[in-house]
DRENNULUM-548512 format. One record per residue (C-alpha): y, x, z; residue in one letter. Coordinates in steps of 0.2 Angstrom, whole numbers, plus 5000, padded with zeros to 4 digits. Layout:
YXZA;...
//
This chain:
491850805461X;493050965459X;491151075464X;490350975449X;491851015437X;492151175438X;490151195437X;490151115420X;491351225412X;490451395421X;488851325409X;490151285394X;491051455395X;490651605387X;491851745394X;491751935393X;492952065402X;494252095414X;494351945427X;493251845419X;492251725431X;490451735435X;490451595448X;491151435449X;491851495464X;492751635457X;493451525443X;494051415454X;495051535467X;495851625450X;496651485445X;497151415463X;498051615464X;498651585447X;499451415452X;500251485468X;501051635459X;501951485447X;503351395449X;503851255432X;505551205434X;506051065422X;507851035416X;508550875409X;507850885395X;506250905400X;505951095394X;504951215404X;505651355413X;504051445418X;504351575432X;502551685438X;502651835448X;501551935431X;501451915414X;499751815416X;500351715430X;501951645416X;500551645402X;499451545414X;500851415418X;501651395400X;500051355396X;499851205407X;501451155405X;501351135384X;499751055388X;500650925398X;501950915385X;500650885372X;498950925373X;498350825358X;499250945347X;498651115353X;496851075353X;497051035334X;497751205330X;496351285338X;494951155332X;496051225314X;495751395318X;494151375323X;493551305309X;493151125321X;494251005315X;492950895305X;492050875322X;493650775327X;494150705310X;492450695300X;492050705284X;493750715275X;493750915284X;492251005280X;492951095268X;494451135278X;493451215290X;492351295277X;493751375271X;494251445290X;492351485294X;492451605278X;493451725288X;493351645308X;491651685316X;491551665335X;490151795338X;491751915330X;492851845340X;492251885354X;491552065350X;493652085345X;494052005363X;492852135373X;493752275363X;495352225367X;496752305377X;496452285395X;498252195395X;497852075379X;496252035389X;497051975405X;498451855395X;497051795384X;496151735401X;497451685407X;497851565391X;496251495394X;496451475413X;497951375410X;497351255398X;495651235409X;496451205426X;497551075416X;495951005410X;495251005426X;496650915437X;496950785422X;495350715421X;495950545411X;496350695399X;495050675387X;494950825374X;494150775355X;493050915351X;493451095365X;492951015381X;493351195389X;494351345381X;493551545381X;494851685381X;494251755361X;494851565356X;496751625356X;496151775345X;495851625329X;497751575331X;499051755334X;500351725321X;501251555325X;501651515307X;501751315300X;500351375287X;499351535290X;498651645275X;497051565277X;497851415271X;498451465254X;496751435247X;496451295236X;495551165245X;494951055230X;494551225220X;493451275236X;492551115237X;492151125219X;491451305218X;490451255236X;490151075234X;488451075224X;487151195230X;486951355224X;485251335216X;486251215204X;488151205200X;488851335210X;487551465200X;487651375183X;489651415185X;489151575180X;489251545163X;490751405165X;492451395162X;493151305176X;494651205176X;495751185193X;495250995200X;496850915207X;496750955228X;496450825240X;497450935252X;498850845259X;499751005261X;499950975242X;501150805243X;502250885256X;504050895253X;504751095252X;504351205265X;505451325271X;506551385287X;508351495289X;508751655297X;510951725299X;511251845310X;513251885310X;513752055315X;515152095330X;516652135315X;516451935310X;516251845329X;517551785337X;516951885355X;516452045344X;514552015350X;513251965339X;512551795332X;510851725328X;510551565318X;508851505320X;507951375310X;506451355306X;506051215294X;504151135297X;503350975301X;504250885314X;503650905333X;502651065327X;503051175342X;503751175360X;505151225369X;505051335383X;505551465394X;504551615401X;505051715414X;503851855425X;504251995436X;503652105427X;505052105412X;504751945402X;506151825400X;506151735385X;506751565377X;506351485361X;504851395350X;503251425354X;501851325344X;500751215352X;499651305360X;500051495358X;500551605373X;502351675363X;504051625360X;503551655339X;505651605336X;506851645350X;507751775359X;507751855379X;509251925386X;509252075374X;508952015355X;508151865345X;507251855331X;507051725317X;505651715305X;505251635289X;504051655277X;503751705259X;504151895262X;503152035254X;501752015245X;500052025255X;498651925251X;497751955233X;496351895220X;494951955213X;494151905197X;492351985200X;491151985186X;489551925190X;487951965184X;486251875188X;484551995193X;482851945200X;483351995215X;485251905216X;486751905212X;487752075210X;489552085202X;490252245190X;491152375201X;491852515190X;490152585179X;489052505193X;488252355201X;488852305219X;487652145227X;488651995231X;488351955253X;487751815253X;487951705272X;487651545279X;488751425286X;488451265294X;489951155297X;489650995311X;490550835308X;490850695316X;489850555308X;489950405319X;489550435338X;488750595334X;488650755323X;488050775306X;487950965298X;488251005280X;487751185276X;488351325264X;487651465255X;489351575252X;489551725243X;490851895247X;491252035236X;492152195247X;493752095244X;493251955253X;492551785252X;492151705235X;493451565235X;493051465218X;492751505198X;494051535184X;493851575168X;492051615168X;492251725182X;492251695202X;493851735213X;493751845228X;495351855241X;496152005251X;496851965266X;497052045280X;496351995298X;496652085312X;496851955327X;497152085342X;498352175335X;499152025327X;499151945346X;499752085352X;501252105339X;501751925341X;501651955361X;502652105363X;503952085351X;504551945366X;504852105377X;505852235369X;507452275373X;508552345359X;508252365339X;507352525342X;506052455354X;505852295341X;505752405326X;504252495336X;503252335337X;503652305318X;502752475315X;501352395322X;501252295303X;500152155307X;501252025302X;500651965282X;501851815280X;503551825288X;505251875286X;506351945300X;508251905304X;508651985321X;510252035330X;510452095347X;511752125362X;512252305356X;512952225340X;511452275329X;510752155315X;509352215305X;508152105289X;506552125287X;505552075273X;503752045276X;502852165289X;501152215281X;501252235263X;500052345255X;500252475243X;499652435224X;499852495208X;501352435202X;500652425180X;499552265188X;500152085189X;499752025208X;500351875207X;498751805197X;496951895201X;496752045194X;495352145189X;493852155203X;492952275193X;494252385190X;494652515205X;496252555201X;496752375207X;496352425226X;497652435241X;497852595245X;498452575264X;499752485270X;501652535265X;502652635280X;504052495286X;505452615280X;504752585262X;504952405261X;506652295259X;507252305276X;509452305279X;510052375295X;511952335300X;512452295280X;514352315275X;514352135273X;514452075291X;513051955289X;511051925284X;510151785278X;508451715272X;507951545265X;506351595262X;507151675243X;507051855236X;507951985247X;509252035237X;510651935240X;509951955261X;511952045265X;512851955248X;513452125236X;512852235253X;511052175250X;509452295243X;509152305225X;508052235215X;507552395205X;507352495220X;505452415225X;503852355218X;503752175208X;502252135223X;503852165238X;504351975237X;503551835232X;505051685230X;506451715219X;508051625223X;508051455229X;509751335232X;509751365251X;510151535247X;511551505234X;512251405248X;511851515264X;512751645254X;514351565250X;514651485271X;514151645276X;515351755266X;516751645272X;516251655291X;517751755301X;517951745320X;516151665322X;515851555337X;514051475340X;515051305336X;515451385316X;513951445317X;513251285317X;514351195307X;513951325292X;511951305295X;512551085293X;513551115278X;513550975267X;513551055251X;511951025239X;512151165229X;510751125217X;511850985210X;513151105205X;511851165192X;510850995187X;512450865185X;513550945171X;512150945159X;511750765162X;513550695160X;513550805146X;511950705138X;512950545144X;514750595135X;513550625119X;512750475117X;513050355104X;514450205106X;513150105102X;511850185113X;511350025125X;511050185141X;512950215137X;513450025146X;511950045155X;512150195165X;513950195165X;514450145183X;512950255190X;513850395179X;515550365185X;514950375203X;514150545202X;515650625189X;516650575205X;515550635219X;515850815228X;514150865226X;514050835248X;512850725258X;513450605271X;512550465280X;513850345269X;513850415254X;513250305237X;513050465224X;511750555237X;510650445235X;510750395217X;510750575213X;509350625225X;508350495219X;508850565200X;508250715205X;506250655211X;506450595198X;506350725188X;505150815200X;503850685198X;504150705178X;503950915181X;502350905193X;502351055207X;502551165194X;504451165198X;504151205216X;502951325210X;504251415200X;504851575204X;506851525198X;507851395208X;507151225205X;508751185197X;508751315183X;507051265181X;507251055179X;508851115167X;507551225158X;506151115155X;506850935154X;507750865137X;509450765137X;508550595136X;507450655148X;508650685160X;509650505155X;507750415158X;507750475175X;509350415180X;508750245173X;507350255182X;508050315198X;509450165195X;508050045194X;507150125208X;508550095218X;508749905214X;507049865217X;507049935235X;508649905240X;509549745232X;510649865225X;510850045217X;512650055228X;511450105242X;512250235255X;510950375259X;510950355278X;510250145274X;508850265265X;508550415274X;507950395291X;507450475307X;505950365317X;504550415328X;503550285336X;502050355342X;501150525349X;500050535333X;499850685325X;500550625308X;501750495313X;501550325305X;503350245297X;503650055297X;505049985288X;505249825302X;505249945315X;506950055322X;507650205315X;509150295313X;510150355301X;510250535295X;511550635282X;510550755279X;509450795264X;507950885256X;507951075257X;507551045236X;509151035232X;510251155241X;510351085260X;510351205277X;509951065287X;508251015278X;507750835282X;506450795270X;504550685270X;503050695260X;503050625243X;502550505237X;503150395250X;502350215255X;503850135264X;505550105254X;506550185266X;506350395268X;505650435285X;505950645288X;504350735296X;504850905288X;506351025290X;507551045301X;506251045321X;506751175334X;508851235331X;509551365338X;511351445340X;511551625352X;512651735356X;512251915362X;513252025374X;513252055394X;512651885394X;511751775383X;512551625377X;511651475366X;511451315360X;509951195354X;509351045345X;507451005343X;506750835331X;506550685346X;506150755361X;505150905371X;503650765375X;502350715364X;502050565377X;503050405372X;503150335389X;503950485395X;505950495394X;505950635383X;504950575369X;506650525359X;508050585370X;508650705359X;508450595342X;510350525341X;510850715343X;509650765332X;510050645318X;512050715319X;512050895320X;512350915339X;511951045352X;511451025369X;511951195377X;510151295383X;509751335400X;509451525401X;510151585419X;509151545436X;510751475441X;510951365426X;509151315427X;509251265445X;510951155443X;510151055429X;508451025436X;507550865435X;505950935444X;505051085452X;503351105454X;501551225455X;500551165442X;
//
């Protein structure tokens, strides 16, 4: 049996370069070395300590222990990146995987993967060793789609971001440009103005996005070393907790996304580093002018005509027990791929893709050693959509915003397409990382991001805005920055415990801005006004309310439900905007407008609930029942209650779900996942919190045994040191 196995995945694998396999045989006898070169030590909790004598051997066993956490979840990030998922998922994800395949080709893949780094080889081989053997000694395992995985696989996923740049495209714009074939609507769009469809993608229903970085400097800690806030916001149970540890050098803890050989949020005995996203500007469109010959299609290029590439792409889907194939003819300008029409005009994107490098960078960042080592692999500028926060044991923080951000000229606006036939709009290399808004040590004492502008990163100590190009952020201000600026410039004597606390204030900032104007709207109404008696107890509770959210209080939920509803009335353009959302619903929504939403949300409230005196932690809820990959919700089934509240309106401690909701109670799958607290110095100190549990298996322990501490805020402490590893141990093994 184990002869015929590791025959069949000889045929299915396609490897190239150092180590690979040409035999069963010598497949078999790499991972058996590779297995007796691991040890996987579990602690309590259930996390992974992964201990190899090399780098590969670690790589080699984190892989199989995430796949034993969860293995469901990192084949769907690389059937994603590969442009697969409508093989597991059918029709509904053609286009998603059209929309990969325009830039993911596995014959590039691979060519990239033979030209790799002799190291970046062996850790890609490894990668796949690991998720094989798993496969192979968990045969009731049954994978969807990738039955065995090659080493270039791990080049379609480096970053480790909750939405690569890929993603940004349109989907429903995608499908209309592509949908109809090209010898009918997609050409005929030549000559048509083409409105934006409404997108199918459910990306586009989900609550706010967004993570937080702090770092504290030495002057503001209590033990004059260093802190780290890390807290990343994304879909619940997106990545995993682990530790990697070689003999080589590596010894790093933190979040690692399913399937990905890096800590992408975490620290190792030296530094840490926190990303979010929405730093510099690095992805761009085109508005190419077609023009229509007997021999194709060509688009204007300064006084010339450039021919449009044209490709094929077949995407398989699953169509009841078997495959089906939908085919594409698609179009690229030297920008890129021809992602819709607008305007009379079709829109190319810029993006960068270099997936060694980018591996590489995401790898290599988990084994330096001071802030000159880490800003060396930040030269390497492969990184298009992060942010840095990062503090070390020598007492050093540093900012980062954005990694690759190429250079433009300044006179265009890139934040719509610009001109494809114009040269002048070109990049013109990438920016040198000294050029970009970066802080090292600032006067302030502190850093922070909420994925907003950069300059108010160090408060009054932060860069200034008419020191860089409009294209060097993206976001403006948001409310989670208003707020991570005011517990941060009142932090003194900093512990990991204040730390937290200030990353869990309560305040909703955004309501600081949005509530004056609507008891204002109230105190003018007429006496006879029949909202005046109706909306006078909803009124009085929010004139008295201190703008903080709490499991029992009333006014969070009549104001949170106020407030979407006045989102629903302003559409994602208030998302969208580039002010806080708050400036903009005060901006764009009248006095009654403002008193018909509270009517509405009063009357909302009623209907659900029996009552609108509804405290927020009856309504805001923490569940998860099964190992699906989006979790079902079910009124009649538990949950608990949770204090928190969407990052929309000023909360650090995002707890948030997709709108519009189906169930009458709010069941979070977005925002606060893997929580992280550390101290620097001679040793390194920290605490943790991750949404449920390390297992993605709900008969396992650790499905929901962190869910009560979860849904309050508090911190187990993490299990860094051999010595505290070994003292909390639940089990040991070779994988």
């Amino acid at each position: 049996m184990v002869t015929a196995r590791v025959c069949l995945f000889a045929l299915l694998c396609v490897v190239a370069g150092v180590g690979a396999a040409k035999t069963p045989a010598e497949q078999s006898e790499r991972w058996q070395l590779h297995a007796g070169h691991v040890r996987i030590v579990r602690d309590n909790w259930g996390i992974a300590h992964v201990y190899g004598q090399s780098d590969a051997d670690t790589v080699f066993g984190a892989m199989y222990a995430q796949a034993e956490d969860d293995f469901d979840r990192i084949e769907r990030n690389y059937l994603n990146g590969l442009g697969m998922l409508a093989q597991a998922e059918g029709e509904t994800a053609i286009y998603s995987d059209l929309r990969q395949r325009l830039f993911i080709e596995p014959r590039r893949l691979q060519q990239l993967y033979r030209q790799s780094p002799v190291w970046l080889k062996t850790l890609m081989l490894s990668w796949s060793d690991g998720l094989n053997y798993f496969l192979w000694k968990h045969p009731a395992v049954t994978p969807k789609v990738i039955r065995h995985f090659e080493p270039w696989m791990a080049l379609s996923f480096t970053e480790g971001s909750i939405g690569g740049d890929i993603e940004t495209i349109d989907l429903g714009r995608l499908r209309q440009f592509y949908a109809t074939p090209p010898t009918a609507g997609a050409l005929n769009s030549l000559d048509a103005t083409q409105a934006p469809p409404a997108t199918d993608d459910p990306a586009a229903h989900a609550g706010p996005g967004g993570s937080n970085g702090f770092a504290i400097a030495p002057s503001r800690s209590a033990s004059g070393h260093a802190l780290l806030w890390i807290n990343p916001h994304t879909s619940y149970y997106f990545r995993s907790e682990l530790q990697m540890v070689s003999e080589q050098g590596l010894n790093v803890y933190g979040a690692a996304t399913w399937g990905q050989f890096f800590i992408y949020q975490g620290f190792n005995a030296h530094n840490g580093w926190m990303h979010t996203s929405y730093g510099g500007d690095a992805i761009d469109e085109y508005a190419e002018s077609v023009v229509r010959k007997p021999d194709g299609l060509y688009y204007r290029y300064g006084v010339a005509l450039r021919k449009l590439r044209v490709g094929q792409i077949t995407v398989p889907f699953k169509q009841g027990a078997g495959l089906a194939y939908r085919k594409f003819t698609v179009y690229y300008s030297h920008h890129g791929p021809i992602i819709r029409a607008e305007n009379g005009r079709w829109i190319a994107i810029k993006l960068l893709l270099d997936p060694p490098r980018a591996l590489a960078q995401s790898y290599l960042r988990t084994k330096t050693t001071d802030y000159a080592s880490f800003r060396k692999i930040q030269d390497m500028r492969t990184d298009t959509s992060n942010n840095t926060v990062y503090a070390d044991a020598d007492g050093t923080i540093a900012y980062f915003h954005g990694n690759f951000i190429p250079k433009r000229d300044p006179k265009f606006d890139f934040t719509h397409p610009v001109d494809g036939s114009n040269p002048a709009t070109e990049w013109q290399g990438p920016h040198a990382l000294e050029d970009t808004v970066t802080l090292l040590n600032p006067s302030s004492g502190w850093i922070q991001n909420t994925n907003n502008w950069p300059f108010s990163a160090a408060g009054e100590a932060g860069p200034k805005r008419e020191n860089y190009p409009a294209y060097m952020w993206i976001k403006g201000e948001n409310p989670r920055g208003i707020h991570a600026v005011e517990v941060l410039h009142d932090i003194h004597n900093g512990t990991l415990d204040s730390l937290i606390a200030a990353g869990y204030d309560s305040h909703l900032t955004a309501f600081d801005v949005l509530l004056p104007p609507l008891l204002e709207d109230y105190d003018r109404l007429a006496v006879n006004d029949a909202r005046r008696a109706g909306l006078q107890e909803p009124i009085a509770s929010l004139r008295a309310w201190d703008h903080r959210t709490s499991a029992d209080s009333v006014p969070t939920s009549l104001a949170i439900f106020w407030g979407q509803e006045m989102l629903a009335r302003k559409g994602p353009e208030a998302r969208d905007a580039s002010e806080p959302v708050y400036d903009y619903l005060v901006g764009h929504l009248t006095g009654s407008e403002r008193l018909d939403a509270l009517a509405a949300a009063v009357a909302r409230l009623q209907s659900d609930f029996g009552r609108w005196r509804t405290p927020w932690g009856e309504i805001n809820r923490y569940q998860r029942l099964t190992d699906d990959i989006v979790q079902p919700a079910d009124d009649a089934k538990p949950s608990l209650p949770v204090g928190f509240a969407s990052s929309n309106w000023g909360a650090l401690a995002s707890f948030d779900a997709p709108y519009p909701r189906k169930t009458r109670k709010i069941y979070g799958s977005i925002g606060n996942s893997f929580v992280a607290a550390v101290e620097f110095g001679p040793t390194v100190h920290a605490k943790a919190i991750m949404s449920g549990g390390e297992s993605g298996d709900p008969a396992s322990p650790h499905f929901t045994d962190q869910a009560q501490m979860f849904t309050q805020g508090r911190f187990r402490d993490v299990l860094f040191s051999p010595t505290d590893v070994s003292a909390h141990a639940e089990r040991s093994y070779r994988p």
